[in-house]
C-alpha positions in Angstrom: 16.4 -86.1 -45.6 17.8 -85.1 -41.9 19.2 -82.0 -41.3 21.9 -81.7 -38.5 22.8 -79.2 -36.4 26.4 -78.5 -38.3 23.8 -78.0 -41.5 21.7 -75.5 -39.6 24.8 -73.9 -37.9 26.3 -73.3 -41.5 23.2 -72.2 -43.0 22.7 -69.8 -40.1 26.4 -68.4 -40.4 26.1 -68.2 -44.1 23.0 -66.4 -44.1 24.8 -63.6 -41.6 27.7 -63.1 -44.1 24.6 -62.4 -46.6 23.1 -60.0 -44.7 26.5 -58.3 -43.7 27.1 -58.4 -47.1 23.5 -57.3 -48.8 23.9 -54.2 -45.8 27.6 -53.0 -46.7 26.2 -53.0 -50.3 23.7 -50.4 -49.7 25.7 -48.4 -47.7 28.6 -48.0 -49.8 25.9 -47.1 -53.0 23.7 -45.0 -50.5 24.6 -43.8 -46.7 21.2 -43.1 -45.7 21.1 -46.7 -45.7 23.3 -46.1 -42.2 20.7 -44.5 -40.6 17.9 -46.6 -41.3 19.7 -49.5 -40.0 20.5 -48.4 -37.3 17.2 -46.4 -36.1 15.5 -49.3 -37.3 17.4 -51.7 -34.5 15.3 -49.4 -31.6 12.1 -51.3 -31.3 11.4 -51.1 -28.2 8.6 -48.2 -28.1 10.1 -46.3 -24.8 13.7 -46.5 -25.9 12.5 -45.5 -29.7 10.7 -42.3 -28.1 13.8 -41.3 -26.1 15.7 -41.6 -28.9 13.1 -39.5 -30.9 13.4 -36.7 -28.6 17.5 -37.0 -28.4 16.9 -36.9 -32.3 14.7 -33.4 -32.3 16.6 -31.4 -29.5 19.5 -32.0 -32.2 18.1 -30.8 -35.1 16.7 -27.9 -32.8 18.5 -24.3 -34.5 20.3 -23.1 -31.1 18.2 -25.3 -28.9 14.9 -23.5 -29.2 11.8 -25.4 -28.7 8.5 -24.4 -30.7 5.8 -23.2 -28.3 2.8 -24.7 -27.9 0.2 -23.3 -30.7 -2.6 -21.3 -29.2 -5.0 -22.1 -32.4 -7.6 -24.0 -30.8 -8.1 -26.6 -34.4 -4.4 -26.9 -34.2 -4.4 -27.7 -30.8 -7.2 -30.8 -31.1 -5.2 -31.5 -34.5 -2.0 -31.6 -32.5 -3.4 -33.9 -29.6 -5.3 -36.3 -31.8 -1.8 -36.5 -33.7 -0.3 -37.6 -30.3 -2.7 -39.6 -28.8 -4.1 -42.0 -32.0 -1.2 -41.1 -34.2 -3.6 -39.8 -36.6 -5.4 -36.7 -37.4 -8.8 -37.0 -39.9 -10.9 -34.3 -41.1 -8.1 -32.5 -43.1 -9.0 -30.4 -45.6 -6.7 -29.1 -48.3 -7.8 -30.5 -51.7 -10.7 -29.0 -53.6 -12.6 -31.2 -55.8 -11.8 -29.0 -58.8 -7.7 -30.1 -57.7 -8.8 -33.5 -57.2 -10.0 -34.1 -60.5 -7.4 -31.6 -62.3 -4.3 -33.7 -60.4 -6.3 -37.8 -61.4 -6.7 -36.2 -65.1 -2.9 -35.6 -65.1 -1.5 -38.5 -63.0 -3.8 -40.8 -65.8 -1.8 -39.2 -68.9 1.0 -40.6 -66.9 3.0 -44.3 -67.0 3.7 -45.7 -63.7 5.7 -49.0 -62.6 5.3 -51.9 -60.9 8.0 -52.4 -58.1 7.9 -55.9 -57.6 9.1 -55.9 -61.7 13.1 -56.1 -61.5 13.0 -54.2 -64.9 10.9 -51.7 -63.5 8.9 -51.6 -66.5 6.2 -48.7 -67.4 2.6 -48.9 -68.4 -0.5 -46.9 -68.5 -2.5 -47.3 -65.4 -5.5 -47.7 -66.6 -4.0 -51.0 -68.8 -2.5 -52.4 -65.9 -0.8 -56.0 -66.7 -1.9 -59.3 -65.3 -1.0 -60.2 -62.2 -0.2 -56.4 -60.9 -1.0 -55.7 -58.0 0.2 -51.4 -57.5 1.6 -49.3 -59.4 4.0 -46.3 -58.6 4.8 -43.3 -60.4 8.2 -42.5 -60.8 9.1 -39.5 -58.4 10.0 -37.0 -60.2 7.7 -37.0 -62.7 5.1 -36.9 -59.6 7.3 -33.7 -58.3 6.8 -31.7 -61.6 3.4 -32.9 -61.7 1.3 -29.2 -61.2 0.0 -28.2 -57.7 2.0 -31.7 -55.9 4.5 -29.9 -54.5 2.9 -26.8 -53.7 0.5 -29.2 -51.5 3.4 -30.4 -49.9 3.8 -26.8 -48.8 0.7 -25.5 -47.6 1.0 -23.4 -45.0 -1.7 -24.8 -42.3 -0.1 -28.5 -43.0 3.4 -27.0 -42.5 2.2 -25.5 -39.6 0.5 -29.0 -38.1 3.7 -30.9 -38.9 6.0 -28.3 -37.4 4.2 -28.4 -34.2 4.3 -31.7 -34.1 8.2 -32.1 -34.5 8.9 -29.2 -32.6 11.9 -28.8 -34.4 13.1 -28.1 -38.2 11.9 -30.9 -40.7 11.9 -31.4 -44.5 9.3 -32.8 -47.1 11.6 -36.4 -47.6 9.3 -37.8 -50.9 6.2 -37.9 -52.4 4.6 -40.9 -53.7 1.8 -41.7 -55.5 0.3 -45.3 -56.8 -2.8 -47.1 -58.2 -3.6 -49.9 -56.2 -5.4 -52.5 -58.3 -8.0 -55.6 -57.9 -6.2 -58.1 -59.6 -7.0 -61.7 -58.0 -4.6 -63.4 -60.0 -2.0 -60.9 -58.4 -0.3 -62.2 -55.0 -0.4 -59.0 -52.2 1.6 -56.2 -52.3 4.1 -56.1 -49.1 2.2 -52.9 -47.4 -1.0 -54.5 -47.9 -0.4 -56.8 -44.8 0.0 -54.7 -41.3 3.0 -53.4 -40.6 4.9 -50.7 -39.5 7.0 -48.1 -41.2 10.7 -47.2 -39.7 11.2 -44.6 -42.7 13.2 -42.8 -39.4 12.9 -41.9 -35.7 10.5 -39.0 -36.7 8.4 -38.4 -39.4 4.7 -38.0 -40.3 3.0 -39.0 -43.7 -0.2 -37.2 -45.3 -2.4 -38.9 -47.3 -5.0 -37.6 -49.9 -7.5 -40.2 -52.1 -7.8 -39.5 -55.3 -10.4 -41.4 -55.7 -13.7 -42.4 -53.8 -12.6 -45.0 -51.7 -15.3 -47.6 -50.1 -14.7 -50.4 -48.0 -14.5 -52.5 -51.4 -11.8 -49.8 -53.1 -8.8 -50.4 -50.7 -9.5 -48.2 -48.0 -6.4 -47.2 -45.5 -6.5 -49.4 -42.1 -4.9 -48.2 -39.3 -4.7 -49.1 -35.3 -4.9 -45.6 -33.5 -2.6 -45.7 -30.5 -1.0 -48.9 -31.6 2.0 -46.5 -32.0 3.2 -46.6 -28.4 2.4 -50.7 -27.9 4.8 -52.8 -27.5 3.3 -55.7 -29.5 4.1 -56.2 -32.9 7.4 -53.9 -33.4 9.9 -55.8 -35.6 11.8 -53.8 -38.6 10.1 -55.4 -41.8 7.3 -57.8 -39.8 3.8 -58.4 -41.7 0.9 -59.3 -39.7 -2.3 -61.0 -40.3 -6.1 -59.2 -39.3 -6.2 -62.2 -36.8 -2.9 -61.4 -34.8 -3.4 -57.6 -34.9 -7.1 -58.6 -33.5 -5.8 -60.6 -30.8 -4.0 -58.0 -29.4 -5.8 -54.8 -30.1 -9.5 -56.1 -30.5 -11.6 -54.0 -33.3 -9.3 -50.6 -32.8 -8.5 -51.2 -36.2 -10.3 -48.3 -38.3 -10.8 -48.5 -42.2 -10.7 -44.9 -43.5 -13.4 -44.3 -45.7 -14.3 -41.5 -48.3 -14.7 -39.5 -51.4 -11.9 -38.0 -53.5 -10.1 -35.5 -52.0 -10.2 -37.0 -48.1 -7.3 -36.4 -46.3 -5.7 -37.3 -43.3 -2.3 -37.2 -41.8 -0.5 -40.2 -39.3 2.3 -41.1 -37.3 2.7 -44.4 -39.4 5.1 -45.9 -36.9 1.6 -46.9 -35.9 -0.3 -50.2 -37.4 -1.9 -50.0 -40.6 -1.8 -51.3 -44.2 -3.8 -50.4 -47.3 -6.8 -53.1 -47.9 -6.8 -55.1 -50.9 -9.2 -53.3 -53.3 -12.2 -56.2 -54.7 -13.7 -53.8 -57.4 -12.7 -50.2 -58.1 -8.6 -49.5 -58.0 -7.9 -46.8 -55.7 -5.4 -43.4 -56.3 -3.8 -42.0 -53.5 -1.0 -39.2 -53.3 1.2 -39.3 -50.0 3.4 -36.4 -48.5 6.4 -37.8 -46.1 8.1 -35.7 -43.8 10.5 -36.1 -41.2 13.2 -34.8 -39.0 16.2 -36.8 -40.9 16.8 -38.1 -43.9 15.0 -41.1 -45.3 16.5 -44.0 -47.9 12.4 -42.9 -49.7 13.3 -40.2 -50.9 15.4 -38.1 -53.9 18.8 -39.0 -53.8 19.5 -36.1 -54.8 17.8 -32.7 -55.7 16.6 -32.1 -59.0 13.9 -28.8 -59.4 15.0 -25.1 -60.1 12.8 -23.0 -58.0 11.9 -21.7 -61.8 10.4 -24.9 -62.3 8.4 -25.4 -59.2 4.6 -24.8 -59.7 3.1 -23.1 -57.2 -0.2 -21.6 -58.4 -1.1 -20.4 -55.0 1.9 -18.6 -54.5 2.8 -20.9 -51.3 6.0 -19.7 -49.1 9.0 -22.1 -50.4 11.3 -23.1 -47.4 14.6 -23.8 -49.2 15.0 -25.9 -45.5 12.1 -28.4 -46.1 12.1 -28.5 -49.5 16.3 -29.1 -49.7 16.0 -33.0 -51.1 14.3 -31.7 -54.6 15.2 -27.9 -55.0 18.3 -27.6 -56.7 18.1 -23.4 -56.2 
């Protein structure tokens, strides 16, 4: 059967009104949703970095700029940060905490989010045909030592410099991600890049060993200032990303307990894993809001468990401390 222009001109027009419609929606039920949208429209890598520094000198408390740290690892931390868009070598997780946090987070369910009921299962039963699975966020937050993590001083003090300006902890996350070949890919398994907003950094910390085999992280250093490949929800193939970057593609290998922190703007995705599933914990931060985050906040300070008796910035930690 032919299909004329008049079909594909409705189609096109009808399709519009759906995503006018599917936008207005998420707005109305979340505003963040504004913001995404419309940071999300800057692609262009030169007009997205203006607008990242219009964005910070904003946020800026009476227009002071952070200096320059005079730490010598912060200042190689700082430049790799700028230069690759990711910083590796971090070192903030003992093995003792490593093991202590994959004991807990295995007592816990998690969910699937491609499942529309959002169902929860044990994941280390993991049904057919799953391919991740998340842990719901706040049972992550009250999960002992995450957030206090999310506050050590010398990453506060890495991200801060990096910003130059206030910023908050926006989520954590935390997900198995499993070998399952009946299972079709998850969408962050393809490369891609994240708009979560104009600024914002994510730490990452595997809970697991992670091999070339276990689902290691992939990620194009410097592919954060290209101008290739920047569409708001695009996927790419290893072939495409090769064609235009070569073999700057690195996988990120390691024990439990390896950490690293990126600019994920940048290319990457998380490799399918073929034997082992892989645990990893994430940290997001960023100068505005994000739609990944708490809606709204739900820990007393009373409740927050902080072990190492961490400084709590009511500032960055706003989106989950109620007090």
């Amino acid at each position: 059967m032919s299909i004329s222009k008049q079909h594909i001109a409705h189609l096109t027009k009808q399709l519009g009104v759906f995503h006018i419609a599917r936008f207005a929606y998420r707005v109305a039920r979340d505003p963040r949703y504004l913001y995404y949208y419309g940071q999300g429209r800057i692609v262009d890598p030169q007009m997205r970095e203006h607008a990242r520094a219009l964005e910070r000198s904003l946020f800026r408390r009476g227009g002071a700029t952070r200096p320059e740290p005079s730490d010598p690892q912060l200042t190689r931390e700082l430049r790799a940060l700028r230069e690759d868009a990711l910083v590796r070598g971090l070192e903030f997780f003992s093995p003792n905490e490593v093991a202590e946090l994959k004991a807990h987070l295995q007592a816990l369910q998690v969910f699937d989010p491609s499942d529309a009921d959002k169902r929860l299962f044990d994941p280390n039963q993991p049904r057919t045909g799953t391919r991740v699975g998340y842990y719901e966020t706040e049972a992550l937050a009250r999960t002992p030592g995450v957030l206090a993590k999310a506050n050590h001083p010398d990453l506060l003090a890495l991200v801060g410099a990096y910003f130059g300006c206030p910023f908050r902890l926006n989520s954590v996350d935390c997900w198995w991600s499993y070998s399952d070949e009946n299972a079709d890919s998850y969408h962050t398994q393809a490369f891609h890049r994240d708009f979560d907003s104009l600024n914002f950094l994510k730490f990452f910390v595997y809970l697991t060993d992670v091999t070339g085999d276990t689902g290691p992280h992939v990620f194009v250093p410097r592919s954060h200032k290209a101008e290739a490949m920047v569409e708001l929800g695009g996927r790419y193939t290893d072939s495409e990303v090769a064609t235009v970057f070569g073999d700057r593609a690195v996988e990120i290998v390691g024990s439990a307990g390896t950490c690293f922190l990126a600019n994920t703007f940048a290319l990457h995705k998380g490799r399918i894993p073929t034997e082992n599933p892989r645990l990893l914990l994430q940290f997001s931060y960023g100068v505005n809001m994000t739609v990944s985050g708490p809606r709204r906040p739900f820990l007393k300070r009373a409740d927050f468990a902080n072990p190492a008796g961490y400084p709590i910035d009511p500032y960055i930690n706003k989106y989950f401390l109620t007090s």
